[in-house]
C-alpha positions as CSV (number, residue, x, y, z in Angstrom):
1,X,-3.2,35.6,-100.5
2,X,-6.8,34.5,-102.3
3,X,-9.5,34.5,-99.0
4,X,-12.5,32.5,-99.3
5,X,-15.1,35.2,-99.7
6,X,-17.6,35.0,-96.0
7,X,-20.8,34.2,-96.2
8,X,-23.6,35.7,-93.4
9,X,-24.9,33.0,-90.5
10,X,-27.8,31.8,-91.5
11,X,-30.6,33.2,-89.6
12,X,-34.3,32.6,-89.5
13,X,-36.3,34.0,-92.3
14,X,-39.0,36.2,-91.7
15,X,-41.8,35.5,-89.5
16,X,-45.3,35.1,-90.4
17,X,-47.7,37.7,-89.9
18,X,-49.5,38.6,-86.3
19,X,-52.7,36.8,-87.5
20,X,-51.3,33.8,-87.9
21,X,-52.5,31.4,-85.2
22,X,-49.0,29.2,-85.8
23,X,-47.5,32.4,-85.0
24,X,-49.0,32.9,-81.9
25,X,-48.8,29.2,-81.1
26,X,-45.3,29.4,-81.4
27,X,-44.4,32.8,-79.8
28,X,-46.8,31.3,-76.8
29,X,-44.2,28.5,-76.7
30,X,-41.1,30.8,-76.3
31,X,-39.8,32.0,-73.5
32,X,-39.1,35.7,-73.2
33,X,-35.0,35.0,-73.5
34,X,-35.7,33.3,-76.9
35,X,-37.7,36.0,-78.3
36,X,-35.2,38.8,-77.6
37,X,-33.0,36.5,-79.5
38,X,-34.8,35.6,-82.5
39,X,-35.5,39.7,-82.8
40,X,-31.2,40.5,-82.3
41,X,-30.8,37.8,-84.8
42,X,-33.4,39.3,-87.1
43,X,-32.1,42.7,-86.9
44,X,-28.3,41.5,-87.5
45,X,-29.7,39.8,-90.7
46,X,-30.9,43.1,-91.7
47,X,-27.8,44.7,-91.5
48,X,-25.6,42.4,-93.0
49,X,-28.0,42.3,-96.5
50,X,-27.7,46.1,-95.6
51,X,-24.2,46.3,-95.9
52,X,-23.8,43.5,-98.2
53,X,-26.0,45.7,-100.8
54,X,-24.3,48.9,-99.9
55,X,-20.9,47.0,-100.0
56,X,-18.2,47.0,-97.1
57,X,-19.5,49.3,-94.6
58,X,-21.5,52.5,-95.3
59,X,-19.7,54.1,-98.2
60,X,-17.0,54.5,-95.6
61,X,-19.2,57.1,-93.3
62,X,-18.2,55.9,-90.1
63,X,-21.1,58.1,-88.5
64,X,-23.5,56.4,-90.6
65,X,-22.4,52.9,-89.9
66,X,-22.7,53.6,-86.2
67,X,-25.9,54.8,-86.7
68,X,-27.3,52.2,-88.2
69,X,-26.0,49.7,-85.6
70,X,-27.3,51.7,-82.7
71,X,-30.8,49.9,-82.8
72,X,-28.8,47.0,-81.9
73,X,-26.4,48.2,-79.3
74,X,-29.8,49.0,-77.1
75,X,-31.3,46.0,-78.0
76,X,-28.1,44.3,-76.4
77,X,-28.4,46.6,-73.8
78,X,-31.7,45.5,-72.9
79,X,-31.2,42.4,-73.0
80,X,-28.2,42.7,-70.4
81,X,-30.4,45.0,-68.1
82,X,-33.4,42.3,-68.0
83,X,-30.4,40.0,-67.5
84,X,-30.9,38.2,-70.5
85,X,-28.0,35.9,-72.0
86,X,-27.6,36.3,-75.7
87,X,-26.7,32.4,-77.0
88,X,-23.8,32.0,-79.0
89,X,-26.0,32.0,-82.4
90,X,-27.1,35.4,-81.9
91,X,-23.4,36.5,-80.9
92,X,-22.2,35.1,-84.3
93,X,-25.1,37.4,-86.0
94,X,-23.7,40.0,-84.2
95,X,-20.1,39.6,-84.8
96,X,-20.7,38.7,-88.5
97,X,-23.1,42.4,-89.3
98,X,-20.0,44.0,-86.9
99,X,-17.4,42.4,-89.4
100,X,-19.0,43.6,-92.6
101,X,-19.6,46.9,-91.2
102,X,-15.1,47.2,-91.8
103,X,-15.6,49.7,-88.6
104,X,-12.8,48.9,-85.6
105,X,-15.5,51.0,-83.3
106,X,-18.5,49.1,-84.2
107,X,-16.7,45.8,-84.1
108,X,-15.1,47.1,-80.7
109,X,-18.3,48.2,-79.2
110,X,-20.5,44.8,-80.2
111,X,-17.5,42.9,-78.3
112,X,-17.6,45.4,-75.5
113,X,-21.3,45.1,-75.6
114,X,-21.0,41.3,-75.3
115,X,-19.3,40.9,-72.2
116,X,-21.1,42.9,-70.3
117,X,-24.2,40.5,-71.2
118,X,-21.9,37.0,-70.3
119,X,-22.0,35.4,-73.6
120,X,-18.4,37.1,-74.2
121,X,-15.5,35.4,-71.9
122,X,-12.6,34.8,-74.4
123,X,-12.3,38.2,-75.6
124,X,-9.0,39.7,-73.9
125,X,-8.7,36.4,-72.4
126,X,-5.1,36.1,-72.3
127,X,-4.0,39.6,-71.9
128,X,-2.9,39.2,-68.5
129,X,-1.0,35.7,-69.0
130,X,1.8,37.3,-71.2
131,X,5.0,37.4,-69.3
132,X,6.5,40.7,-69.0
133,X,9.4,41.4,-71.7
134,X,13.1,41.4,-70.3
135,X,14.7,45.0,-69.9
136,X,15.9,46.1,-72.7
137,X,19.6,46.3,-71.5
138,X,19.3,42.3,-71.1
139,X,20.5,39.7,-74.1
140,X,18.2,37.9,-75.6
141,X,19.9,34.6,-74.9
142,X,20.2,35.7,-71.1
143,X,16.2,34.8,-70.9
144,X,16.6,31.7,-73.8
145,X,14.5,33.8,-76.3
146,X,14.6,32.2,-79.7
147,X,15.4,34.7,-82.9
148,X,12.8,35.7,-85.5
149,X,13.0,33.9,-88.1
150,X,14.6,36.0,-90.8
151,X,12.4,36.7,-94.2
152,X,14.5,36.4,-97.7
153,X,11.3,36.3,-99.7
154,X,12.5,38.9,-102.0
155,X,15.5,37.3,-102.1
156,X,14.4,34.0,-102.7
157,X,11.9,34.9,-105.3
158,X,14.9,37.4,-107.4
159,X,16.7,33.8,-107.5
160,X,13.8,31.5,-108.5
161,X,12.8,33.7,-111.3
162,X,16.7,33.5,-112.0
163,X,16.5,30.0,-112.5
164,X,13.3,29.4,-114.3
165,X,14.3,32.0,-116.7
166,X,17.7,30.5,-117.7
167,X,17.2,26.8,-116.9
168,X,13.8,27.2,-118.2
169,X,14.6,29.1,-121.5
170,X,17.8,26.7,-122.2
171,X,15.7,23.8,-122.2
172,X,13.0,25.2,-124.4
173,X,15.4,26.1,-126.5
174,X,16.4,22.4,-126.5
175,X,13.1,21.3,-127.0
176,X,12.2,23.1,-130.0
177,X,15.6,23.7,-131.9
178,X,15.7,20.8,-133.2
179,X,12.1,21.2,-134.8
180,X,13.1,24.5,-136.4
181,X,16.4,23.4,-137.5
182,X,18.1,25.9,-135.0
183,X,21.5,25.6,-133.2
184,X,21.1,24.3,-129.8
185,X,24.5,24.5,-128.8
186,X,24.3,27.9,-126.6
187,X,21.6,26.2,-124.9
188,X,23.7,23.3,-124.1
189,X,26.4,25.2,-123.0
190,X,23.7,26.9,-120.6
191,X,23.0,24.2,-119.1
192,X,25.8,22.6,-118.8
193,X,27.2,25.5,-117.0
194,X,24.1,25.6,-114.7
195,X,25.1,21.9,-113.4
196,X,28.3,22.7,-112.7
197,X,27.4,25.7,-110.4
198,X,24.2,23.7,-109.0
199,X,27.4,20.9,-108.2
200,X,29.9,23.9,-107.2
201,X,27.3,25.4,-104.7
202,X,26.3,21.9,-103.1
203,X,29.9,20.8,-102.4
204,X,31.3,24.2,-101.5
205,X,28.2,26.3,-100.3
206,X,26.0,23.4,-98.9
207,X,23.3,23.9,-101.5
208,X,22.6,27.9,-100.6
209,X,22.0,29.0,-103.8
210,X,19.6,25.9,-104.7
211,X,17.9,26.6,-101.5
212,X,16.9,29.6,-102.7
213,X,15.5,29.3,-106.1
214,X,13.6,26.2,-105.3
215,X,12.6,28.5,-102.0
216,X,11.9,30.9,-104.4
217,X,9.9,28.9,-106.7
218,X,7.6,27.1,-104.0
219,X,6.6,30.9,-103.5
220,X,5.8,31.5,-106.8
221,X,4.0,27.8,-107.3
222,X,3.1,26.3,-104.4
223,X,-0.9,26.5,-103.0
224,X,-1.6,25.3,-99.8
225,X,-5.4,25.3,-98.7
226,X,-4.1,23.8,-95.2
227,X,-1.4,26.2,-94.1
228,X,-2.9,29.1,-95.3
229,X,-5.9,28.0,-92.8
230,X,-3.0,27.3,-90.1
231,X,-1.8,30.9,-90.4
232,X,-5.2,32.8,-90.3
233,X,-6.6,30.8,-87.5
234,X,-3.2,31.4,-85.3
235,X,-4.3,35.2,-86.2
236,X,-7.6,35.1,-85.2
237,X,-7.0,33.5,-82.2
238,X,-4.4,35.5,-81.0
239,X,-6.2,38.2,-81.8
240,X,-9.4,37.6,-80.2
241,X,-7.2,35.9,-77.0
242,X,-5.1,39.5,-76.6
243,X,-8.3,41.5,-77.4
244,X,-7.7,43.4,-80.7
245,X,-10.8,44.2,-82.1
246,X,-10.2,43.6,-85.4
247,X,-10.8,40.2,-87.6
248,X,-7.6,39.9,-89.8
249,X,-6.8,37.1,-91.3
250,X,-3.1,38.2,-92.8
251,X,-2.0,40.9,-90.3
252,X,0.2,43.6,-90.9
253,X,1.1,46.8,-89.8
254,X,-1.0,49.7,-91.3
255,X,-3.9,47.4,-89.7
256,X,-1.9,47.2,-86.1
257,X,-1.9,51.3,-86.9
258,X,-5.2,51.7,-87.6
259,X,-6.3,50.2,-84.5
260,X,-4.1,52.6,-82.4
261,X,-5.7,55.4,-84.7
262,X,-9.0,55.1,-84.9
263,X,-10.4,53.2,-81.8
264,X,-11.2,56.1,-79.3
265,X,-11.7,53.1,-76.5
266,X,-8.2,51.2,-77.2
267,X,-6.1,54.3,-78.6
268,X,-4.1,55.0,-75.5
269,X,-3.9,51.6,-74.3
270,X,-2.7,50.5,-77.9
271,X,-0.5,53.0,-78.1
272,X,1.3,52.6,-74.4
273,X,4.6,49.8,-74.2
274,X,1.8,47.3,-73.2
275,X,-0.2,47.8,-76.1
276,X,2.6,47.9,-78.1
277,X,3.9,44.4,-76.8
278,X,0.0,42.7,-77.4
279,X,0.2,44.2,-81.1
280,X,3.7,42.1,-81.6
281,X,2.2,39.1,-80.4
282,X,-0.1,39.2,-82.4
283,X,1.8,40.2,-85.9
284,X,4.0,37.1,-84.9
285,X,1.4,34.4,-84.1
286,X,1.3,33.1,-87.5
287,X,4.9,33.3,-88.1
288,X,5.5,31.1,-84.9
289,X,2.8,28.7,-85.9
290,X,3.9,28.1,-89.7
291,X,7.8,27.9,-88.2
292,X,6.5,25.2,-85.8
293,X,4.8,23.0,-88.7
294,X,6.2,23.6,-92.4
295,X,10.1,24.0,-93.5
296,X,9.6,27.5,-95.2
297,X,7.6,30.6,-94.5
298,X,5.2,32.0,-96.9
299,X,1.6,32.2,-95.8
300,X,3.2,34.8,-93.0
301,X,5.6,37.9,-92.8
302,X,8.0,38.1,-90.6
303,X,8.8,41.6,-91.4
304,X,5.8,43.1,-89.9
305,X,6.1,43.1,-86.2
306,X,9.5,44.9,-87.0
307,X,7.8,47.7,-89.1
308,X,5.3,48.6,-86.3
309,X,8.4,48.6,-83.8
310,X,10.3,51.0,-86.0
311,X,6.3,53.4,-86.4
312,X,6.3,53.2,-82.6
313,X,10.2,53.5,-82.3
314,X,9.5,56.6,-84.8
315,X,7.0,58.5,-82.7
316,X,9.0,58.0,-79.5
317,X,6.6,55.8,-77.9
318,X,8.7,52.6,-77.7
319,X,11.8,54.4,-77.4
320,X,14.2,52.6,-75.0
321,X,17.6,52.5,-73.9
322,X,20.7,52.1,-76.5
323,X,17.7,51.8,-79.1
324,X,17.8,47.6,-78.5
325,X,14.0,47.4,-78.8
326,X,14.3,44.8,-81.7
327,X,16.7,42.9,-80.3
328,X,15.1,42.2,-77.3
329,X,11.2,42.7,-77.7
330,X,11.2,40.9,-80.9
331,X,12.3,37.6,-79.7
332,X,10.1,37.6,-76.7
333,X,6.3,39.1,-78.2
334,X,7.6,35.2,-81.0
335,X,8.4,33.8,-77.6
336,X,5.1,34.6,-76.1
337,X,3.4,34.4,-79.6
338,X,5.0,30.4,-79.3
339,X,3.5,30.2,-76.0
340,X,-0.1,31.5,-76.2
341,X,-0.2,29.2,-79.2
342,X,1.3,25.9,-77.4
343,X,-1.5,26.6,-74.5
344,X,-4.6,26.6,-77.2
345,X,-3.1,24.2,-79.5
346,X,-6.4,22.3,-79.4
347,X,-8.7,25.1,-79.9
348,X,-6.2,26.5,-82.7
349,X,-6.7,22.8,-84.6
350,X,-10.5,22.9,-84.2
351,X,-10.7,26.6,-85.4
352,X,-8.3,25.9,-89.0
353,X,-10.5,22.7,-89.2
354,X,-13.4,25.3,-89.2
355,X,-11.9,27.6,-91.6
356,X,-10.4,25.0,-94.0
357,X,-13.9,23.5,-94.6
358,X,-14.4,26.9,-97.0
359,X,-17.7,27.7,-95.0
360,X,-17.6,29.5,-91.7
361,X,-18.2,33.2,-91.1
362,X,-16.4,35.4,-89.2
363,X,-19.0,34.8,-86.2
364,X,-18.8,31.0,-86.6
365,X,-15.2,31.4,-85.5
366,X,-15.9,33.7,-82.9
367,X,-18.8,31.6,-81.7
368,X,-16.5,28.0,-81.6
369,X,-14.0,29.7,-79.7
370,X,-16.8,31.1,-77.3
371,X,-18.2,27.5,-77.3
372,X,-14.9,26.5,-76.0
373,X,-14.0,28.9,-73.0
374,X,-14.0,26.3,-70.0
375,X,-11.6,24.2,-71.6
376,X,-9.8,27.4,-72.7
């Protein structure tokens, strides 16, 4: 899926020299809250044309990256110690130089960093509102847990191809025979045969077949600016809501992995059943939003909250009794996923709104859903 590329907040440019009396006028005029900001702003400028020069993160030296970010963690520190709330511009600098930097622990530690200063209350909001998953001894339909919606992509896209390539060449054939003096009559036959088996499956089949080629064929044609905006935003939020610190837009596995992996602070917790159940909820958020509001899935994957199941099933970590982990934890983390969705559904409008204009940064997004914490 194409992403609109992210652009860095826009911060203020540099300021004039010392000797300027309109400086001093105007630092005169600030209080000392406002200049700690204007200098956390300026320095979160600096990285991100840093790292946008040096490309995504420091030539993939995590050392490096840290270093170069630790000017800024005691800055924040500072700030918290002298009691000092960073305002929600600053925090989207922040977030955004955090995001480019393509480091889980620098992204982790600027969100950690945040709400211990106040201007963070969203992050990890909704950790301790998900309702515990049934034993896994229980059925499903004994706690009215909907199904995951199955995922025939490759299925569907083996039988559109199917159809364009022999309803498509037939009539081209059609089409130009005639021009070059060529027999048609194969192609007839062709098609010919292909309504009576497009009749056959609608009367005796209910359509299956034709379901899934034009299924098939929406995947291979069909652009939508407006769901794929639905989808990310139901990942962000639940994301940001659950606490991952991480800025996906299209989640899958190896990046629910790497955040077990490689986040010294969130390893163990990750990797425990609880961490495990907040990692499904989140690789199923945007299935359960585009199954709520469009006929066919394409902008998400079902398939990927049962991969990390099977990693963690795989290392013994989510091992449970008569191996019914899927059947049970999968319908409740898209039952929950439903849930956490239905409970924001007005923040989760305002923040694809934000995304489908095309112009906000990763810390615009984290800064509107900030913004919108009391009515959270």
């Amino acid at each position: 899926m194409q992403k609109k590329p992210l652009r860095p907040t826009s911060l203020p440019l540099a300021l004039p020299g010392p000797s300027s009396s309109q400086y001093d006028e105007l630092m005169d005029n600030l209080s000392d809250d406002e200049k700690y900001n204007i200098l956390l702003q300026s320095r979160a400028s600096s990285l991100v044309q840093l790292l946008g020069k040096k490309g995504r993160g420091m030539g993939g030296n995590s050392r490096s990256t840290s270093e170069a970010f630790t000017p800024l963690y005691k800055l924040v520190e500072e700030m918290t110690d002298k009691d000092m709330r960073i305002t929600l511009k600053s925090f989207a600098a922040l977030i955004d130089a955090a995001s480019l930097s393509r480091d889980l622990n620098v992204i982790q530690e600027c969100l950690l960093l945040a709400r211990r200063n106040g201007v963070s209350r969203a992050f990890a909001r909704s950790v301790g509102t998900l309702n515990p998953p049934p034993p896994l001894r229980a059925a499903s339909d004994r706690y009215d847990l909907s199904p995951v919606p199955s995922d025939a992509r490759t299925s569907e896209l083996a039988a559109g191809v199917a159809a364009l390539t022999v309803v498509g060449g037939a009539l081209s054939v059609e089409a130009v025979g005639p021009l070059l003096h060529a027999d048609t009559t194969a192609a007839s036959v062709v098609l010919g045969g292909a309504a009576v088996m497009g009749v056959w499956d609608l009367t005796q089949r209910k359509g299956q077949e034709l379901t899934l080629a034009l299924a098939g064929i929406n995947r291979l044609f069909l652009r939508d600016p407006e769901r794929d905006a639905h989808v990310q935003a139901a990942t962000f939020l639940s994301a940001y809501l659950l606490g991952l610190p991480c800025f996906c837009f299209s989640p899958n596995v190896m990046e629910a992995v790497r955040m077990t992996a490689q986040v010294p602070a969130f390893a163990e917790t990750l990797s425990s059943t609880a961490g495990l159940n907040r990692l499904l909820v989140y690789l199923l958020a945007p299935v359960a939003v585009e199954e709520a509001n469009y006929a066919q899935l394409m902008a998400s994957d079902a398939r990927q909250a049962r991969a990390l199941l099977q990693v963690f099933m795989g290392r013994g970590e989510a091992r449970g009794q008569e191996g019914r982990e899927e059947e049970v934890l999968l319908p409740w983390a898209y039952e929950e996923a439903k849930r956490l969705l239905r409970s924001h559904s007005a923040l989760l409008e305002r923040l694809k709104q934000r995304m489908e204009s095309g112009g906000a940064t990763v810390g615009d997004c984290v800064a509107l859903l900030e913004g919108a914490v009391p009515s959270v």
